[in-house]
N, CA, C and O atoms as a GROMACS GRO file, in nm:
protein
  280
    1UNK      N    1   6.894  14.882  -0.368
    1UNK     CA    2   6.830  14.752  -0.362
    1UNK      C    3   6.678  14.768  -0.354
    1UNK      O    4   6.630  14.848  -0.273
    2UNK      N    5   6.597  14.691  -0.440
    2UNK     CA    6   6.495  14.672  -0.464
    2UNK      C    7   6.415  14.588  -0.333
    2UNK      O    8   6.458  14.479  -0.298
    3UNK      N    9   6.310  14.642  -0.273
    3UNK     CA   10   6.255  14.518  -0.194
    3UNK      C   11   6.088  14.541  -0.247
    3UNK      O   12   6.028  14.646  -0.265
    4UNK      N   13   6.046  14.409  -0.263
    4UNK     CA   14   5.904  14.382  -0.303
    4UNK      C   15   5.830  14.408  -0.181
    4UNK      O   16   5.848  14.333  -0.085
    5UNK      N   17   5.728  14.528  -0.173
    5UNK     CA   18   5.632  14.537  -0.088
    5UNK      C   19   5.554  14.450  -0.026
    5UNK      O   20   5.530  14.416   0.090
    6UNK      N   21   5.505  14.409  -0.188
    6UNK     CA   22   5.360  14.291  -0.156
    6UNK      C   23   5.401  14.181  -0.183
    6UNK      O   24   5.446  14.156  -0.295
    7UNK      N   25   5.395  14.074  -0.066
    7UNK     CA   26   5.452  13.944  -0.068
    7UNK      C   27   5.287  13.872  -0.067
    7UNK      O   28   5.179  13.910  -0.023
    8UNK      N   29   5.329  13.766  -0.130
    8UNK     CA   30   5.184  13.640  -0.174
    8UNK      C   31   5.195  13.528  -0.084
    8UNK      O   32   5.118  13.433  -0.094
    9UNK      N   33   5.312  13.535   0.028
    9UNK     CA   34   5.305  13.401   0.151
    9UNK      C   35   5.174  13.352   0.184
    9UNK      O   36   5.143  13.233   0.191
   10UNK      N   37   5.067  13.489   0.213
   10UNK     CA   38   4.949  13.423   0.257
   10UNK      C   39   4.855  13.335   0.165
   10UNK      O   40   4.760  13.268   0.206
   11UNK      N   41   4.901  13.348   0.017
   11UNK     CA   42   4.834  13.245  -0.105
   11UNK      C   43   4.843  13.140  -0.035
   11UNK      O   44   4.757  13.068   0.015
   12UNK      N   45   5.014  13.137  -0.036
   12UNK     CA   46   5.021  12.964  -0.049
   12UNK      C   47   4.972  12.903   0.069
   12UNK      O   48   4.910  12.797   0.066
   13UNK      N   49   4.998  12.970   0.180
   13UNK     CA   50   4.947  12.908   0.313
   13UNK      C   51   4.793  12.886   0.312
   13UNK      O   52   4.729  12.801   0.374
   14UNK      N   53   4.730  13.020   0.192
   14UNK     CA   54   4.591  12.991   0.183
   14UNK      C   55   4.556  12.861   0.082
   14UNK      O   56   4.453  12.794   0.088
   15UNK      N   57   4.641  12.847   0.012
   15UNK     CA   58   4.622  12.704  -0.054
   15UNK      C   59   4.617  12.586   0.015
   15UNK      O   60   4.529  12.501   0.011
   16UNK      N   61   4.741  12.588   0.095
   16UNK     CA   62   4.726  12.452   0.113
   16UNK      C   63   4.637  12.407   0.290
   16UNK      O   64   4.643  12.302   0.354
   17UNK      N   65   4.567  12.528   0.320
   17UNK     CA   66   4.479  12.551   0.460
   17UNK      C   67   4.354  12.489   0.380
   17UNK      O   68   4.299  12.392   0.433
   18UNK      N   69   4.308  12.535   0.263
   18UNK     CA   70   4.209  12.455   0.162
   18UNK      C   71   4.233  12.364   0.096
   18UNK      O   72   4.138  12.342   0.022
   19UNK      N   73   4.327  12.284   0.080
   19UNK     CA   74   4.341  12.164   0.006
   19UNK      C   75   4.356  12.202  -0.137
   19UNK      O   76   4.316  12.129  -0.227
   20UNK      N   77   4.417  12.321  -0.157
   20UNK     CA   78   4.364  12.364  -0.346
   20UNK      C   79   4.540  12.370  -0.357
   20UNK      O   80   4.634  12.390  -0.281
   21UNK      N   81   4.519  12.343  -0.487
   21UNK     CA   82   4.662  12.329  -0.571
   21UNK      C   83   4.646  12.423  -0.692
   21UNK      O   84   4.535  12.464  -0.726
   22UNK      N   85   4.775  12.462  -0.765
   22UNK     CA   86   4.794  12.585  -0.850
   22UNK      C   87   4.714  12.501  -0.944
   22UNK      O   88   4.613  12.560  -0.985
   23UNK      N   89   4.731  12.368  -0.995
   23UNK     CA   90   4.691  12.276  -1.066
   23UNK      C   91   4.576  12.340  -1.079
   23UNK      O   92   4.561  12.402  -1.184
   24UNK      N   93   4.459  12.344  -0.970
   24UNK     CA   94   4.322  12.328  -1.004
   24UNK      C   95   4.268  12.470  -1.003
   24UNK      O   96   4.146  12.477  -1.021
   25UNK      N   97   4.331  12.578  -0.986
   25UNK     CA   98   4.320  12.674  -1.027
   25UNK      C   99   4.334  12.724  -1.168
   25UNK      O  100   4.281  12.823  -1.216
   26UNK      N  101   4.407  12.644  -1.220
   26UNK     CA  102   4.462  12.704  -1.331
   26UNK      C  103   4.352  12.580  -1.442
   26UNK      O  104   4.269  12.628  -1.519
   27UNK      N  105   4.364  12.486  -1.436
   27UNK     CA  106   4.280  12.409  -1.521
   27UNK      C  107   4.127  12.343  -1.446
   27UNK      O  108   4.088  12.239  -1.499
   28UNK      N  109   4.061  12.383  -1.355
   28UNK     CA  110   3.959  12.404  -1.282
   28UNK      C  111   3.862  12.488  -1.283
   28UNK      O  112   3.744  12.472  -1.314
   29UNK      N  113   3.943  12.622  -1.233
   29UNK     CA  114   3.880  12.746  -1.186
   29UNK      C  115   3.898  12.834  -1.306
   29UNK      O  116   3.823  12.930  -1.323
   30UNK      N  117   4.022  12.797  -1.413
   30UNK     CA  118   3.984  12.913  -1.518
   30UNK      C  119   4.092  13.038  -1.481
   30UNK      O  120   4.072  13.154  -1.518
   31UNK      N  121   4.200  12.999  -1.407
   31UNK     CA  122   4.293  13.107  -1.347
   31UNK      C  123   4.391  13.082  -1.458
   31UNK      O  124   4.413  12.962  -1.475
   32UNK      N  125   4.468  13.178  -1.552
   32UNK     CA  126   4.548  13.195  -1.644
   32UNK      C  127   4.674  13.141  -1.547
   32UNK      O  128   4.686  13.174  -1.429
   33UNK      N  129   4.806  13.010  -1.653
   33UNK     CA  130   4.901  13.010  -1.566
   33UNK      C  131   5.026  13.148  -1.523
   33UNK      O  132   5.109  13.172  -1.436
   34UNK      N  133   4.972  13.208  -1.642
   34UNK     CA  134   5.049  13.321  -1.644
   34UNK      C  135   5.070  13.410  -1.514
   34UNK      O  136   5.168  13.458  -1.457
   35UNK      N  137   4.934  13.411  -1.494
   35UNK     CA  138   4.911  13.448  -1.343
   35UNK      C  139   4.951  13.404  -1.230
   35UNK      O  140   4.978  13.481  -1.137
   36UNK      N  141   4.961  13.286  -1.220
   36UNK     CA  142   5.029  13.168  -1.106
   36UNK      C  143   5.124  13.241  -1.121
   36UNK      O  144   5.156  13.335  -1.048
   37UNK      N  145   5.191  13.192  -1.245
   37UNK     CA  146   5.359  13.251  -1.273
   37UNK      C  147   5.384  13.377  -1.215
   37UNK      O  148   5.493  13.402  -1.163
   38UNK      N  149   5.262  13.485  -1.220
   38UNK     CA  150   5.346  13.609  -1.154
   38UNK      C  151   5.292  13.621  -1.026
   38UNK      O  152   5.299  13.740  -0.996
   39UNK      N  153   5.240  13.554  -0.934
   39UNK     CA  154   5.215  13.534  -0.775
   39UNK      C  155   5.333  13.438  -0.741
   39UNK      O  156   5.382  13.444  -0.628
   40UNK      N  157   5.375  13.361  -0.822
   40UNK     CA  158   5.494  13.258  -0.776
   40UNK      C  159   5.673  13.372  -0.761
   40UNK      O  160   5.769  13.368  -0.683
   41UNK      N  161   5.640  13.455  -0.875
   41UNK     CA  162   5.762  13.515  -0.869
   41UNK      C  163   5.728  13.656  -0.823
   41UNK      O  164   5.809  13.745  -0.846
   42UNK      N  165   5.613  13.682  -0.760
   42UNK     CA  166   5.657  13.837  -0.666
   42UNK      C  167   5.556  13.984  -0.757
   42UNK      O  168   5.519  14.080  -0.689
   43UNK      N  169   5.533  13.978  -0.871
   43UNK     CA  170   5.495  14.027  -0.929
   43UNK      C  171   5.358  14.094  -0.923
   43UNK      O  172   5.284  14.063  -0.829
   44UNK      N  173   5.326  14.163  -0.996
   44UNK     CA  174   5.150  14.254  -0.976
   44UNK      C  175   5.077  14.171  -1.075
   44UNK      O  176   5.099  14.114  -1.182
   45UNK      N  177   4.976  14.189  -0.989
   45UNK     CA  178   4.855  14.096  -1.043
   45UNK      C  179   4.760  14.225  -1.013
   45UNK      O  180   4.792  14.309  -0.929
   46UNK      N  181   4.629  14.232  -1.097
   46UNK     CA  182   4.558  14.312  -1.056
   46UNK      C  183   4.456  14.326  -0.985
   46UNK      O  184   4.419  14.221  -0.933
   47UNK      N  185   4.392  14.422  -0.960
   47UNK     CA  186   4.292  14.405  -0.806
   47UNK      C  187   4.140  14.329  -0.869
   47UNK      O  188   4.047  14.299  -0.795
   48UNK      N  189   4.141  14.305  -1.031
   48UNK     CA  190   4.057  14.240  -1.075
   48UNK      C  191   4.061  14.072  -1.023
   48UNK      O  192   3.967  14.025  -0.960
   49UNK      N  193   4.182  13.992  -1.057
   49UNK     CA  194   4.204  13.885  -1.064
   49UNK      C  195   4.264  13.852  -0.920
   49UNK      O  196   4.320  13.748  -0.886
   50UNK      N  197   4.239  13.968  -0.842
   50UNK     CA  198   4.317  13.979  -0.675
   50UNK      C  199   4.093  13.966  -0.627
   50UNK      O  200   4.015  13.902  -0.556
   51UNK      N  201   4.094  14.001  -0.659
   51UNK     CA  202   3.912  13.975  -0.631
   51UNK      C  203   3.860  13.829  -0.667
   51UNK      O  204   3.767  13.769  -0.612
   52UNK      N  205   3.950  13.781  -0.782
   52UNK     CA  206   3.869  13.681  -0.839
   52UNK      C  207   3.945  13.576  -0.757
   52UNK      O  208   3.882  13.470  -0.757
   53UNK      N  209   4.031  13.571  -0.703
   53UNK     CA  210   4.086  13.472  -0.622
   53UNK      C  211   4.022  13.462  -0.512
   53UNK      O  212   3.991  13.354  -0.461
   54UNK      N  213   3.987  13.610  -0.451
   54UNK     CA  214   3.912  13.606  -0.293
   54UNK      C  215   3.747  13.480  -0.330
   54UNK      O  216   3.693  13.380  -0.284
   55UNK      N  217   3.738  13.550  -0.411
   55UNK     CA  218   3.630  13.472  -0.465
   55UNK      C  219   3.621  13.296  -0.447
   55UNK      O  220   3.549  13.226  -0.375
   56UNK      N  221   3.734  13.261  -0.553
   56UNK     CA  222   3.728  13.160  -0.557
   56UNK      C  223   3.728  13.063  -0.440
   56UNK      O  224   3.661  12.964  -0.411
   57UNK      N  225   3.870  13.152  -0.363
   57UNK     CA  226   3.894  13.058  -0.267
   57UNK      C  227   3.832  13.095  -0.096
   57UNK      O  228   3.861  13.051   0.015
   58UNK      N  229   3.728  13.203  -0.149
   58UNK     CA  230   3.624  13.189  -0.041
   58UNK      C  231   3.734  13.246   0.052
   58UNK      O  232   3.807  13.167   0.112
   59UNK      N  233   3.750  13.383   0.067
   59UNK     CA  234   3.906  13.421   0.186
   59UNK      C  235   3.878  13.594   0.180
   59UNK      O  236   3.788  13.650   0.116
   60UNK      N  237   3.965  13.648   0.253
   60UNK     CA  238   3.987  13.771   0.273
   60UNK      C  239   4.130  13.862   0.156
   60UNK      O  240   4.229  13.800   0.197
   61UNK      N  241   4.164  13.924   0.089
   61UNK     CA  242   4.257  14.003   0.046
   61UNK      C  243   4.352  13.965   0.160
   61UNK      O  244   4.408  13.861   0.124
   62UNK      N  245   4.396  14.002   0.286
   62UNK     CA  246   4.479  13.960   0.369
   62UNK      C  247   4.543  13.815   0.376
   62UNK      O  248   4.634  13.786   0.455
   63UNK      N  249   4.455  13.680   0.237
   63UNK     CA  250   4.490  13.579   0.305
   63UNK      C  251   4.545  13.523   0.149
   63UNK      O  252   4.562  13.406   0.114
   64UNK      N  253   4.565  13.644   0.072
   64UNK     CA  254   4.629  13.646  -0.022
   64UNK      C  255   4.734  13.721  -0.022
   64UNK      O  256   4.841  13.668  -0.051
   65UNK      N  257   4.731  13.837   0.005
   65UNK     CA  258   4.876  13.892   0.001
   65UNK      C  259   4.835  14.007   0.117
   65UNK      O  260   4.728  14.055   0.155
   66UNK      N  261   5.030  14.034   0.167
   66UNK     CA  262   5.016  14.122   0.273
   66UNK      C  263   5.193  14.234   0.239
   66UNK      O  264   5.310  14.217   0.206
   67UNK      N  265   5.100  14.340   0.274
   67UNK     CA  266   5.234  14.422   0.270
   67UNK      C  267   5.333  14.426   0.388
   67UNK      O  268   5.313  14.408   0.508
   68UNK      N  269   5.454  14.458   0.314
   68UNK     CA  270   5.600  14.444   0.362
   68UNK      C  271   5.613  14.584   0.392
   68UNK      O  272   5.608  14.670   0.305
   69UNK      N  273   5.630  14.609   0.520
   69UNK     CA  274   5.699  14.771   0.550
   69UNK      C  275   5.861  14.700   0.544
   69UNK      O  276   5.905  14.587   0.564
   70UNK      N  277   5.937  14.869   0.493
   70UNK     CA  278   6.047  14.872   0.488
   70UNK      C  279   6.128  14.882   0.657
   70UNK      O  280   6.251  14.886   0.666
   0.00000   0.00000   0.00000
């Protein structure tokens, strides 16, 4: 059995602590939905567009994603 390390809980909690929606990321900020799509389902995103989020949403790497010990 497969378990995903890096979980994205702290996105969403960081979304909605700022009032921001995937919506305005994606047709706002210029964030590909493709990308949503693979933070929604668990997936790697890279430490480029893992920067460009800290960015956007003014936050820490920690308040985007956090690793899972086994």
């Amino acid at each position: 059995m497969v378990i995903d390390m890096i979980s994205y809980e702290p996105f969403y909690k960081t979304l909605f602590k700022k009032g921001i929606t995937e919506y305005h990321l994606i047709y706002k900020e210029g964030f590909s939905a493709n990308t949503i799509h693979r933070i929604k389902h668990g997936e790697a995103i890279s430490t480029k567009t893992l920067d460009a989020l800290c960015y956007t949403l003014d936050c820490e790497v920690e308040e985007i994603i956090k690793h899972i010990k086994e």
